[in-house]
MIDOSE-1310 file (N, C-alpha, C; in nm, 2 decimals, decimal comma, always signed):
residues 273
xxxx	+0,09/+5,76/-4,33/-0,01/+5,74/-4,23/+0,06/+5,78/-4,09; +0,00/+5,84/-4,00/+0,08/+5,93/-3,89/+0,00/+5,83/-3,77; +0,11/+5,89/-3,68/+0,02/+5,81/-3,53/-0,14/+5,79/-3,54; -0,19/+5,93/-3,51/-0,29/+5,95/-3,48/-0,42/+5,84/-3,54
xxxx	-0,40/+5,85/-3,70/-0,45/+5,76/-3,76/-0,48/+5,62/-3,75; -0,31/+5,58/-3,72/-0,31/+5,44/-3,67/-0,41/+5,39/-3,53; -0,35/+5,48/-3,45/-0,47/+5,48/-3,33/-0,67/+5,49/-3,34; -0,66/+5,60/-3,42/-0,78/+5,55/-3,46/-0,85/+5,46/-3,54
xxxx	-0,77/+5,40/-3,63/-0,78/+5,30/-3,68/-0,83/+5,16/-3,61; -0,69/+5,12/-3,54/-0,66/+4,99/-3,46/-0,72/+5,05/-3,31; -0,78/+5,13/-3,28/-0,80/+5,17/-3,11/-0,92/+5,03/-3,10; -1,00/+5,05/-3,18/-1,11/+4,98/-3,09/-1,10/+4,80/-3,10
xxxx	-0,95/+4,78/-3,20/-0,92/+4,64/-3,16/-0,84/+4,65/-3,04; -0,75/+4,68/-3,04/-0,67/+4,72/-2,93/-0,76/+4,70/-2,76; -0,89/+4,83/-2,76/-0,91/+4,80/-2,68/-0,97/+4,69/-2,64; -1,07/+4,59/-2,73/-1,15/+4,46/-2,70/-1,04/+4,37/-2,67
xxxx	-0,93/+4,34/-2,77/-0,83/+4,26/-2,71/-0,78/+4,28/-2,56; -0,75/+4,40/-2,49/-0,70/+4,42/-2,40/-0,85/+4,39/-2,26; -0,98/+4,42/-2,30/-1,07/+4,39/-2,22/-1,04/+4,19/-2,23; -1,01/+4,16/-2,36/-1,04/+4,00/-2,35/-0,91/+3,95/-2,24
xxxx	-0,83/+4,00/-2,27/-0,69/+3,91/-2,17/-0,73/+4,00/-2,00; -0,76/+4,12/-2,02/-0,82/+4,13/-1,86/-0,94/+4,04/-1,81; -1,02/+4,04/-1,89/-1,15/+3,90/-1,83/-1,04/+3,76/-1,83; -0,94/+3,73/-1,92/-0,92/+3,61/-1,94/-0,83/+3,62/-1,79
xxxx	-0,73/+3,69/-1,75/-0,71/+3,69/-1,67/-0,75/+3,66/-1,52; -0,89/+3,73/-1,49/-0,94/+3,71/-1,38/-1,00/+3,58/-1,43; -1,03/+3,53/-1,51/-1,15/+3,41/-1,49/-0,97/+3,26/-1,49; -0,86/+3,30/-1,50/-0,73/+3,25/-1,45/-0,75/+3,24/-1,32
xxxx	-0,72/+3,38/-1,26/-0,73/+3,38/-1,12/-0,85/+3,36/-1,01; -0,95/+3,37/-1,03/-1,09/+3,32/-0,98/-1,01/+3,16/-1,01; -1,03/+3,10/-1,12/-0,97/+2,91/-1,13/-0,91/+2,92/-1,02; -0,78/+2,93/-1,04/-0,67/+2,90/-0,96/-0,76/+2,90/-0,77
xxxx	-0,78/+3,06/-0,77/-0,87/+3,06/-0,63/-0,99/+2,93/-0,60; -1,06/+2,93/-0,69/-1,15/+2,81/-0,64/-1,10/+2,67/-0,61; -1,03/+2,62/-0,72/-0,97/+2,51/-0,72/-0,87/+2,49/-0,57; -0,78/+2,60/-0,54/-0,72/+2,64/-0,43/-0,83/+2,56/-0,32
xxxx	-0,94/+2,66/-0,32/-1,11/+2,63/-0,21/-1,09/+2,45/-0,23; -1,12/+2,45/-0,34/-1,18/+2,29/-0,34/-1,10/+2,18/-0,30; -1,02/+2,20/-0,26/-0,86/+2,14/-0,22/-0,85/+2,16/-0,09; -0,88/+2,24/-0,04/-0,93/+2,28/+0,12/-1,00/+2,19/+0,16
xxxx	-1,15/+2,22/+0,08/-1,26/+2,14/+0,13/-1,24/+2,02/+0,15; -1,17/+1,99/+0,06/-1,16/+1,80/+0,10/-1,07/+1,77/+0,18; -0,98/+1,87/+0,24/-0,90/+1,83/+0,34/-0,97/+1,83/+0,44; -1,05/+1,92/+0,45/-1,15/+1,95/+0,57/-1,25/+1,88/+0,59
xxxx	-1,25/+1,78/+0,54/-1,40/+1,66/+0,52/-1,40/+1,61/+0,67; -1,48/+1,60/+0,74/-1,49/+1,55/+0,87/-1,42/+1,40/+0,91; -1,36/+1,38/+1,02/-1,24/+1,24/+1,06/-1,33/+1,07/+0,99; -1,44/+1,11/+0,99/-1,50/+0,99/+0,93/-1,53/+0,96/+0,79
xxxx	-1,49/+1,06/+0,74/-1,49/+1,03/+0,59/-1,33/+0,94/+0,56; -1,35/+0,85/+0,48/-1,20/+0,74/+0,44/-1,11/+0,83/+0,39; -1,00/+0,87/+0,45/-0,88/+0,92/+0,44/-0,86/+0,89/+0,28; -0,84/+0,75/+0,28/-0,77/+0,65/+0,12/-0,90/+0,75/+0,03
xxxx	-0,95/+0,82/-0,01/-1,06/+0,88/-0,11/-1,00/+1,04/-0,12; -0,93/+1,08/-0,01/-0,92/+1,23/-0,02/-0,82/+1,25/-0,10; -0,69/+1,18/-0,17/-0,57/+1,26/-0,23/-0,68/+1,27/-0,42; -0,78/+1,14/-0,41/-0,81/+1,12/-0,54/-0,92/+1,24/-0,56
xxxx	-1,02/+1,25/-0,45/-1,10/+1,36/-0,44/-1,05/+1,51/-0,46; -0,92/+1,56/-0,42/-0,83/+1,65/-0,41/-0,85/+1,69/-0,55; -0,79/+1,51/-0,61/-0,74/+1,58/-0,76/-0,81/+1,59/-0,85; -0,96/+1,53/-0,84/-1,06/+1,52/-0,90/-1,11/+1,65/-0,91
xxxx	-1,14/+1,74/-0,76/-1,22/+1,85/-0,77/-1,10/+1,96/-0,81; -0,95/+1,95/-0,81/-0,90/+2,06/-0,90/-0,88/+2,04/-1,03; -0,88/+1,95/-1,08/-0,89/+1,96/-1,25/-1,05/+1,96/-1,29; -1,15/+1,95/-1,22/-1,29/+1,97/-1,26/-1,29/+2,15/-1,31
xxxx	-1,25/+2,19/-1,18/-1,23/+2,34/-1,18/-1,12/+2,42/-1,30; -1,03/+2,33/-1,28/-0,95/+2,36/-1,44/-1,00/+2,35/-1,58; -1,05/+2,24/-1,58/-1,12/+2,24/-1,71/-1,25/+2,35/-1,74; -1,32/+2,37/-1,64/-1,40/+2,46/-1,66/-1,35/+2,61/-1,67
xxxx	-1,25/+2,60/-1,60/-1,17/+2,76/-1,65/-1,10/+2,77/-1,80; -1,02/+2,67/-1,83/-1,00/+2,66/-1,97/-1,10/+2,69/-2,03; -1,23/+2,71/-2,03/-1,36/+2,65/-2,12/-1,39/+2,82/-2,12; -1,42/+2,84/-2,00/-1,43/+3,00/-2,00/-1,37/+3,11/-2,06
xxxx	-1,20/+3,11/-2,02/-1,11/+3,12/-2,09/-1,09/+3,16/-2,25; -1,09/+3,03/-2,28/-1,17/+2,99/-2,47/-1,29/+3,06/-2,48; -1,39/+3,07/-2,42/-1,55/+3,11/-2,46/-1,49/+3,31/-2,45; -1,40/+3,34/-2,32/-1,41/+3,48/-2,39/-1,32/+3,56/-2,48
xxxx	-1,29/+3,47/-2,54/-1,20/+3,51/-2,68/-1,26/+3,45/-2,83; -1,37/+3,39/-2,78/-1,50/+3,38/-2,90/-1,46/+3,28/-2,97; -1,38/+3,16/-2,90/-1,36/+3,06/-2,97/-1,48/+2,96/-2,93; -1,51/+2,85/-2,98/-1,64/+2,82/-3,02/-1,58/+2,69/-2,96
xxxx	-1,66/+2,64/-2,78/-1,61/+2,56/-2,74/-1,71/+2,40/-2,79; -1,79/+2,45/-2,85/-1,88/+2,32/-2,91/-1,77/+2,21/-2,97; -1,75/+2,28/-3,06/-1,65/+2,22/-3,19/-1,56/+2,19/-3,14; -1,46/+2,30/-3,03/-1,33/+2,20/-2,97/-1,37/+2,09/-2,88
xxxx	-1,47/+2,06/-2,82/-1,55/+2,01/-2,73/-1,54/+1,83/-2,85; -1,57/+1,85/-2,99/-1,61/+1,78/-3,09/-1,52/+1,73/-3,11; -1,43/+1,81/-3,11/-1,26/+1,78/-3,20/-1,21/+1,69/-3,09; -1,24/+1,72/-2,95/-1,13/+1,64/-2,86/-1,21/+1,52/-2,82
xxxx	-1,29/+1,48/-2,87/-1,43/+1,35/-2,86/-1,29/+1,27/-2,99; -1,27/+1,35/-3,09/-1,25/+1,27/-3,23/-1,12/+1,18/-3,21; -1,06/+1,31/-3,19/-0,91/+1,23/-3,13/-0,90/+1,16/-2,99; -0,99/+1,14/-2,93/-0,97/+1,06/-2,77/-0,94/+0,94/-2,82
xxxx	-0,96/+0,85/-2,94/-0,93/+0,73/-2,92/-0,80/+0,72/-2,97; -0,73/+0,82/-3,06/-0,57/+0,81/-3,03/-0,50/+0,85/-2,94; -0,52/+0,95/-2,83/-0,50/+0,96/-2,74/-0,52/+0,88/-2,60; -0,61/+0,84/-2,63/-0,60/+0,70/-2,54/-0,51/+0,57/-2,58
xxxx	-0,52/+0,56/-2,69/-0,41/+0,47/-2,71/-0,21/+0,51/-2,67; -0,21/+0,66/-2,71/-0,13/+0,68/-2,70/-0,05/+0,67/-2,54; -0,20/+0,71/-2,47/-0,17/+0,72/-2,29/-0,26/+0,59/-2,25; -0,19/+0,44/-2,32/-0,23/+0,36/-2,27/-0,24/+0,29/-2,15
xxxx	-0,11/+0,33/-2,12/-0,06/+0,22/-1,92/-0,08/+0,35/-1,84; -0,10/+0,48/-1,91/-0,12/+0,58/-1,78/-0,26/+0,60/-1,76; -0,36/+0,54/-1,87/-0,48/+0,54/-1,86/-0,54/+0,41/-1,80; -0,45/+0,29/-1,76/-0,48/+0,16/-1,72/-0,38/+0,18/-1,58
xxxx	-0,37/+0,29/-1,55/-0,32/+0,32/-1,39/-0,46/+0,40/-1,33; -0,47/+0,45/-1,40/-0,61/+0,57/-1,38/-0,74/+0,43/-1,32; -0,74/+0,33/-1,47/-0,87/+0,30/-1,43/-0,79/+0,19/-1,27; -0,72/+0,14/-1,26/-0,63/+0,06/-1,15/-0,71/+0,12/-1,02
xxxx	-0,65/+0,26/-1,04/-0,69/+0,38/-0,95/-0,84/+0,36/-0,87; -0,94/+0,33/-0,97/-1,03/+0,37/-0,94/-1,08/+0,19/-0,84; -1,08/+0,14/-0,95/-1,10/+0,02/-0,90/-1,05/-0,02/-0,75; -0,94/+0,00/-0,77/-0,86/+0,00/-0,59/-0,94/+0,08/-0,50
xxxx	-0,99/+0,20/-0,54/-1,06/+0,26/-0,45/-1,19/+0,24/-0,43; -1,24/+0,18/-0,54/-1,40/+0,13/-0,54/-1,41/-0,01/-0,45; -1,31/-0,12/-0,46/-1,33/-0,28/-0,38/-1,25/-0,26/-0,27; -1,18/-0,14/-0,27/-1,10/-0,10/-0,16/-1,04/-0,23/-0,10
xxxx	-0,96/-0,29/-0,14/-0,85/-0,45/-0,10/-0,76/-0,36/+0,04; -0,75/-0,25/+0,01/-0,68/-0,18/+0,14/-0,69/-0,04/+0,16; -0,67/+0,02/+0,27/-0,69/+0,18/+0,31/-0,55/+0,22/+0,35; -0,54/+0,36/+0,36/-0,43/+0,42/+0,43/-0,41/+0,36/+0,55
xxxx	-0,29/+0,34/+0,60/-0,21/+0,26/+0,72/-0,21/+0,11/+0,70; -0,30/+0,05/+0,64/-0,29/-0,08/+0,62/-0,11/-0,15/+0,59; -0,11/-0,21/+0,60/+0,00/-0,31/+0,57/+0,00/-0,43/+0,46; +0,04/-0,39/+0,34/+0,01/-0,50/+0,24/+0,18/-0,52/+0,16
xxxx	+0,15/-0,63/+0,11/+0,28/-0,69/+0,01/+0,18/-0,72/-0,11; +0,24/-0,70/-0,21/+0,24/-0,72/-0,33/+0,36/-0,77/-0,43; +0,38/-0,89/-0,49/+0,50/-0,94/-0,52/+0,62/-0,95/-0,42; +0,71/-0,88/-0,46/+0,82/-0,90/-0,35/+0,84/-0,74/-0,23
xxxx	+0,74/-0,69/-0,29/+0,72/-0,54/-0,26/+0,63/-0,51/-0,12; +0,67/-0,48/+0,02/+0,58/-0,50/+0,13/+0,63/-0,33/+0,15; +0,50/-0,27/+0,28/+0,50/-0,14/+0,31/+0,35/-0,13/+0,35; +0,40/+0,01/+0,43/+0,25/+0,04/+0,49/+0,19/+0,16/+0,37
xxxx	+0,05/+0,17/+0,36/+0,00/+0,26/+0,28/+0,00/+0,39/+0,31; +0,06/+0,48/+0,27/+0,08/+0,63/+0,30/-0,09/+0,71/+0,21; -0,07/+0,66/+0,08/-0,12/+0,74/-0,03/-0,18/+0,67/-0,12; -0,34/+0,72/-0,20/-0,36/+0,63/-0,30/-0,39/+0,73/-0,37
xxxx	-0,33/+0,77/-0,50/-0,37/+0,88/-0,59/-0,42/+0,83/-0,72; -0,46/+0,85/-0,81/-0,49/+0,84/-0,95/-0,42/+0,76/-1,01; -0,25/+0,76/-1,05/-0,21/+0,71/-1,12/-0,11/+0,61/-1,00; -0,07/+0,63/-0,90/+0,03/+0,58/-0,82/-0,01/+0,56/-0,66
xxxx	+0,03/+0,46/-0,62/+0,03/+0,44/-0,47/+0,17/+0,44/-0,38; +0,16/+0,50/-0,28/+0,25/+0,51/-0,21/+0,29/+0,47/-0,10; +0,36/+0,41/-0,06/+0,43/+0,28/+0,05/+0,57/+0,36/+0,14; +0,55/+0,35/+0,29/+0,66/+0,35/+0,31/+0,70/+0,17/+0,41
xxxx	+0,81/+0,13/+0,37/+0,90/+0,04/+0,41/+0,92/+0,00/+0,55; +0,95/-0,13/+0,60/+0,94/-0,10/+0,75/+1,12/-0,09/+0,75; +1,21/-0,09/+0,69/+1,28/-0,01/+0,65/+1,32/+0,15/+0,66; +1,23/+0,26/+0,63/+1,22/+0,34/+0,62/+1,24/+0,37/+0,51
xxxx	+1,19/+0,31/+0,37/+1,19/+0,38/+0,21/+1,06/+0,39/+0,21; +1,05/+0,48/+0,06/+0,93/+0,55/+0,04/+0,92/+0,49/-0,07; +0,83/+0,41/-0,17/+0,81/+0,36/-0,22/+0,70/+0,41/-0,35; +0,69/+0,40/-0,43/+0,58/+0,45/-0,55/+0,55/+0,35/-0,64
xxxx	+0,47/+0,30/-0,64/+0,40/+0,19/-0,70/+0,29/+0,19/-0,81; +0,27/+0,21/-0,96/+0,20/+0,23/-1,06/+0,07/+0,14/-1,00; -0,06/+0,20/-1,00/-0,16/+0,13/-0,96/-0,21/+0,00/-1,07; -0,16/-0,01/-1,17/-0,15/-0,12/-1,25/-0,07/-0,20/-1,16
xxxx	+0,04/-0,25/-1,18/+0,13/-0,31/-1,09/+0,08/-0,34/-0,94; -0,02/-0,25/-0,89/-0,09/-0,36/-0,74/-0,21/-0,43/-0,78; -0,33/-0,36/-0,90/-0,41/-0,44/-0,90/-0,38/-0,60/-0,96; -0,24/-0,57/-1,05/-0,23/-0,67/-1,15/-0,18/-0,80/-1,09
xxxx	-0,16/-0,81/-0,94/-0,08/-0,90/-0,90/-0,22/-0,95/-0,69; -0,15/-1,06/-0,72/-0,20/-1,10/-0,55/-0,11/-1,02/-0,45; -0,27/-0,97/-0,35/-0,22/-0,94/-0,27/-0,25/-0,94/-0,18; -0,19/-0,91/-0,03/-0,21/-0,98/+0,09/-0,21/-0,83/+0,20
xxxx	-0,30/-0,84/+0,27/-0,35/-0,73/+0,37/-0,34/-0,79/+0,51; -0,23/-0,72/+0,59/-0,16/-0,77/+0,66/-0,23/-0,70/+0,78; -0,33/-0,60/+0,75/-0,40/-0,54/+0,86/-0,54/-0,55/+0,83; -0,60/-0,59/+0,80/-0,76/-0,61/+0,70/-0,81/-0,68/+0,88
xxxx	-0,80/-0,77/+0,88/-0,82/-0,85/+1,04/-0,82/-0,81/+1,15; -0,84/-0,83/+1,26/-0,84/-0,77/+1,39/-0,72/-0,89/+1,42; -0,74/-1,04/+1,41/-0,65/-1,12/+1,48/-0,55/-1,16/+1,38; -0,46/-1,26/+1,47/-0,38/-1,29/+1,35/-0,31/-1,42/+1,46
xxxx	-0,24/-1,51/+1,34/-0,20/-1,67/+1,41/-0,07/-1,69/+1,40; -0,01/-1,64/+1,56/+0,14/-1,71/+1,59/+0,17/-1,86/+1,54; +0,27/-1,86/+1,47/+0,30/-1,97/+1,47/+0,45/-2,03/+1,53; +0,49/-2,09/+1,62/+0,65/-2,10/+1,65/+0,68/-2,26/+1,69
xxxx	+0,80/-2,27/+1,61/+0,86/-2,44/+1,58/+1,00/-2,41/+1,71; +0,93/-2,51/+1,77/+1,07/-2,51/+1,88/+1,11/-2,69/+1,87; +1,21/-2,70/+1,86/+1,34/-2,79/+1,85/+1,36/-2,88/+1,92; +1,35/-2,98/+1,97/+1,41/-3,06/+2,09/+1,50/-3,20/+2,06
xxxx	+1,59/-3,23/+2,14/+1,65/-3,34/+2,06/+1,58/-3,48/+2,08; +1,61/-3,60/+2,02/+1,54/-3,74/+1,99/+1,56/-3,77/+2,17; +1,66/-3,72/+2,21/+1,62/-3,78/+2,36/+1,60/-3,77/+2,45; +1,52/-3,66/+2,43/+1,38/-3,56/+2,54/+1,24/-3,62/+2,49
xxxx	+1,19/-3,58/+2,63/+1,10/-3,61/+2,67/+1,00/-3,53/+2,57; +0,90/-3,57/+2,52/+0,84/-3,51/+2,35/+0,69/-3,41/+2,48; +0,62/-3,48/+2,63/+0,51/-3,43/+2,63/+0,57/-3,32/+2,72; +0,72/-3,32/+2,80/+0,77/-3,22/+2,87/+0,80/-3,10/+2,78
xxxx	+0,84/-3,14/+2,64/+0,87/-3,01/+2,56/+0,72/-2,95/+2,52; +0,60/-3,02/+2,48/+0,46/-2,99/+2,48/+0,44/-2,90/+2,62; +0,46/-2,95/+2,71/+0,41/-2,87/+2,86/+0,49/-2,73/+2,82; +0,61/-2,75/+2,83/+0,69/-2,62/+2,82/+0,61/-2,51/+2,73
xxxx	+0,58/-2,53/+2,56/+0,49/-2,46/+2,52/+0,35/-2,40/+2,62; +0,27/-2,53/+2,62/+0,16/-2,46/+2,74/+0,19/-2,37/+2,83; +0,32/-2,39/+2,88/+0,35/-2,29/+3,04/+0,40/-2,16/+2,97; +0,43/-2,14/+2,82/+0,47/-1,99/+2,73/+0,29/-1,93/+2,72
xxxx	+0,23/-1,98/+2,69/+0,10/-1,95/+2,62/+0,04/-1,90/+2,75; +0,00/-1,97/+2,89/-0,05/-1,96/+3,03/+0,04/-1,80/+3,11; +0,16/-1,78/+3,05/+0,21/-1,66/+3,10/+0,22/-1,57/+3,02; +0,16/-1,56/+2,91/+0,12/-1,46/+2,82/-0,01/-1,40/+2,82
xxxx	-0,03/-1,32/+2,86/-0,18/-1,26/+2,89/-0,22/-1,21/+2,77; -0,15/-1,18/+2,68/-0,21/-1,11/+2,51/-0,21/-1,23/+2,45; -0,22/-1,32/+2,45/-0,27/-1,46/+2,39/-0,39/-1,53/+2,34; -0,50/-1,45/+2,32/-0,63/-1,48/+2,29/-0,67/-1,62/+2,32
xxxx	-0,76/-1,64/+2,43/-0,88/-1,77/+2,46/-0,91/-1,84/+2,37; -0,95/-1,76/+2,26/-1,03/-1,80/+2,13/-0,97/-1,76/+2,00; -0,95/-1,80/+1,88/-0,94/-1,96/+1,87/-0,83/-2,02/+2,02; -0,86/-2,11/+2,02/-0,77/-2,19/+2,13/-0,65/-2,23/+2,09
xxxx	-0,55/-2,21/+2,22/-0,42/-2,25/+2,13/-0,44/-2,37/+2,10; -0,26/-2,45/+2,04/-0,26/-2,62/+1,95/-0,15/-2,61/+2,01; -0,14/-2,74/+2,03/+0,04/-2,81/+2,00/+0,01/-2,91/+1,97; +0,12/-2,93/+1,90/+0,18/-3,06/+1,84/+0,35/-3,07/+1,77
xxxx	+0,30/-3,21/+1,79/+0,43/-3,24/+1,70/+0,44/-3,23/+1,53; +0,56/-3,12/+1,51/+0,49/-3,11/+1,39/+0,56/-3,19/+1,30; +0,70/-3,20/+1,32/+0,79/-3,34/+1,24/+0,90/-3,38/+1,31; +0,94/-3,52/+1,21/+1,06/-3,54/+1,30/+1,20/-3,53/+1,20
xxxx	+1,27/-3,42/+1,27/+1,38/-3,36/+1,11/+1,51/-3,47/+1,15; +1,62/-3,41/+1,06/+1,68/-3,47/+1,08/+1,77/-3,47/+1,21; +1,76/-3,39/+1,25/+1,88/-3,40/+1,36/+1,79/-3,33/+1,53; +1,64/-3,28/+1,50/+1,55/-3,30/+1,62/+1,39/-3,30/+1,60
xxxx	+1,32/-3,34/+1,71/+1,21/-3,37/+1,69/+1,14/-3,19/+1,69; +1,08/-3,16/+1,58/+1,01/-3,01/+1,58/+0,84/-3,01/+1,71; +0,85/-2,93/+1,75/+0,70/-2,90/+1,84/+0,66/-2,77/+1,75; +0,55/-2,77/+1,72/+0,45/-2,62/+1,71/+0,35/-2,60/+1,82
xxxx	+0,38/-2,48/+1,82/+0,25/-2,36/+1,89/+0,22/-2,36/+1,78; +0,09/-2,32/+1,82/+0,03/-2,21/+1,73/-0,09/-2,12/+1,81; -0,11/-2,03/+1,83/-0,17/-1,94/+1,88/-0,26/-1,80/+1,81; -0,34/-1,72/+1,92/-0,39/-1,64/+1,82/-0,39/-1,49/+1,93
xxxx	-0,33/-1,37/+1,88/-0,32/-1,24/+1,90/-0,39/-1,12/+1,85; -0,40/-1,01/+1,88/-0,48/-0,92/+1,81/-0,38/-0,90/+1,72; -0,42/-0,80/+1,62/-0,32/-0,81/+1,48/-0,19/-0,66/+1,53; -0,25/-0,58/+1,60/-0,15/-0,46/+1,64/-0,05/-0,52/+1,75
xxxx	-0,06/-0,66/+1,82/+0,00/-0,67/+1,91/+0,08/-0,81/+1,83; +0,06/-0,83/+1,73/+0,13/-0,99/+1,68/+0,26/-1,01/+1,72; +0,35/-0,86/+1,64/+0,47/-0,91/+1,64/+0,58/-0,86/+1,80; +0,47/-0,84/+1,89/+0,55/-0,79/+2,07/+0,52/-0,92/+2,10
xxxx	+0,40/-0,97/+2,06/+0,44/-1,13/+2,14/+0,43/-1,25/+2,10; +0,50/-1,23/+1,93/+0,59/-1,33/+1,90/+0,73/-1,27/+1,91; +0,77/-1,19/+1,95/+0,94/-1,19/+1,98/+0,92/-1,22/+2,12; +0,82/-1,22/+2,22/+0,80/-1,24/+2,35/+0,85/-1,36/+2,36
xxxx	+0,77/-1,46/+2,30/+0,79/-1,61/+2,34/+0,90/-1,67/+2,25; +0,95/-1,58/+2,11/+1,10/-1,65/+2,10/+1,18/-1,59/+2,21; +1,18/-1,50/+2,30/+1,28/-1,49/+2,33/+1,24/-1,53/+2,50; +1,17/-1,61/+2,54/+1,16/-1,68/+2,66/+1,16/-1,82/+2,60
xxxx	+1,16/-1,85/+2,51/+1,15/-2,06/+2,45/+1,25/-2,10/+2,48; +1,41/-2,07/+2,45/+1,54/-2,16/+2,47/+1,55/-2,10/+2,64; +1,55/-2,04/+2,70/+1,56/-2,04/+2,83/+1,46/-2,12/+2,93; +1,32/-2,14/+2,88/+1,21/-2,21/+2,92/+1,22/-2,37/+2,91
xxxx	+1,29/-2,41/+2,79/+1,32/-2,54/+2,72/+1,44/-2,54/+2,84; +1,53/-2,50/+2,83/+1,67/-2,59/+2,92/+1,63/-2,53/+3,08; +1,54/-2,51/+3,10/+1,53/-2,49/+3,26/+1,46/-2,61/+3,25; +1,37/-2,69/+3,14/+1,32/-2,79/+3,20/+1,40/-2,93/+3,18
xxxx	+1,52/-2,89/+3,14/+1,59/-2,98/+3,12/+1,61/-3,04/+3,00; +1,61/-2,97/+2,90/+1,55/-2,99/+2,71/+1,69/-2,95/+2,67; +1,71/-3,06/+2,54/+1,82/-2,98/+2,48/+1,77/-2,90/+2,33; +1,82/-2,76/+2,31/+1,76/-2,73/+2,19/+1,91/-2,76/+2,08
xxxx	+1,85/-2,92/+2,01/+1,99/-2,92/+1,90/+1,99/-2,86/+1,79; +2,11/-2,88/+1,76/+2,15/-2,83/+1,63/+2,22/-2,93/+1,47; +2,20/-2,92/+1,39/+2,24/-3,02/+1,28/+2,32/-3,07/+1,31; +2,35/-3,21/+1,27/+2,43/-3,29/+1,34/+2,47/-3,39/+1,19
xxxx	+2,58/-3,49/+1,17/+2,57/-3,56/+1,06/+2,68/-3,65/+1,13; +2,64/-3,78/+1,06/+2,72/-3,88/+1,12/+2,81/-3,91/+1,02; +2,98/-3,95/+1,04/+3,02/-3,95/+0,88/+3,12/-4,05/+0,95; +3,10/-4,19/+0,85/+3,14/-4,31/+0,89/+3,28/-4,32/+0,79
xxxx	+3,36/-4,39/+0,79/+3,49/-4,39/+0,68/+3,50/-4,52/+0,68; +3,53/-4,55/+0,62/+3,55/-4,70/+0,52/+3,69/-4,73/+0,48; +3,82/-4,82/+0,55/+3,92/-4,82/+0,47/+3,90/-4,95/+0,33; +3,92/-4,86/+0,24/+3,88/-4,98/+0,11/+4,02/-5,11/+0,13
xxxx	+4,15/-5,07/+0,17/+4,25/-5,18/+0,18/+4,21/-5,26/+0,25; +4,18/-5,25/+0,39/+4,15/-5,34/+0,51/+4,00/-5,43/+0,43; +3,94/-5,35/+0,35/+3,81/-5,43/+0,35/+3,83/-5,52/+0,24; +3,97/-5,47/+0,18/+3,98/-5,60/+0,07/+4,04/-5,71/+0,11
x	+4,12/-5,70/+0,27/+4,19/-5,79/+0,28/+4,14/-5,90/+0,33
């Protein structure tokens, strides 16, 4: 059997195969291009759409477009997407078993983004784990540290625990124990507080401040503030008023003590005699 033959032979497989991987090809590159678009688009969603929805929307609208190009893909090489369509229905329940905690990140995923407990920028801790929110994607959330670490968090692991949203509020409640010793004056150390709160102008009206006495320790009598600030200014002025309290306290003549213990000795000889 000589060339020529063979070519005639095999030509007109040759050429359908070679038309199928050229269609397969562009309906590759059209995917890839759209999905590309659709990745755009959701960047491009106008400033009022929820930031915390776009990394999941990103990934949502490129694997929609993937799977439909797979489908095409398969449909023009005459494989029969009904049946594989069938086949991957049969096996989903071992495969779900198999991608158990990555499919109980997924549903985590959604739920977090559905009751939305927090958004991008927020400030939350979860177990011993605190950070601001950078990222909420499908399987993982993303934290950076006031530290400066970058943090990755399985979305199982945030829904599955209490958690605390440290920016959710507009206000938020100073609280500060200042010290005085048993032989100060208890309503001059109270005034002193008042005169911190009165020259603090970020100090909110409402709720009203408190003082009191909050115990008596062992070695001085405790005073509480307690006060209330917007939530972006909490912590400029609670380092404000620790760091005007021990100079405000001894200008009024206050002592701020410190542990003290009294340690008596006993000679046992003398006491027998």
């Amino acid at each position: 059997m000589n060339i020529n033959s063979l070519l005639n032979e095999y030509w007109p497989q040759v050429t359908a195969l070679s038309l199928k991987l050229a269609a397969a090809l562009l309906v590759v590159l059209v995917t890839l291009f759209v999905a590309h678009l659709a990745r755009r688009a959701v960047d491009r969603l106008p400033d009022r759409f929820d930031v915390t929805l776009r990394p999941v929307m990103r990934s949502i609208s490129s694997w929609a477009v993937y799977i439909v190009g797979a489908l095409l893909v398969l449909d023009v090489f005459g494989i029969n997407t009904t049946s594989l369509i069938a086949l991957l229905g049969a096996t989903g329940v071992a495969v779900a078993l198999a991608l158990k905690d990555t499919l109980q990140n997924i549903a985590s995923g959604f739920l977090l983004l559905g009751l939305r407990p927090f958004r991008v920028g927020d400030v939350i801790q979860f177990g011993t784990i605190m950070g601001t929110v950078r990222e909420v994607g499908l399987f993982t959330t993303e934290l950076d540290t006031t530290d400066g670490l970058r943090i990755t968090a399985p979305n199982s692991a945030i829904w599955g625990q209490v958690l605390t949203n440290f920016s959710r509020n507009k206000t938020r409640r100073i609280e500060i124990v200042a010290s005085i010793a048993y032989g100060d004056d208890i309503d001059r150390g109270l005034t002193v507080l008042r005169r911190l709160v009165e020259q603090e102008p970020r100090i909110l009206a409402e709720p009203e401040p408190s003082f009191a006495v909050k115990a008596l320790a062992d070695s001085a009598v405790n005073l509480q503030l307690r006060a209330w600030a917007a939530n972006d200014q909490y912590w400029d002025v609670y380092w404000s008023l620790m760091q005007k309290l021990k100079p405000a306290l001894e200008a009024e003549g206050l002592t701020v003590p410190f542990p003290q213990r009294e340690l008596h000795i006993v000679d046992r000889v003398t006491s027998r005699r």
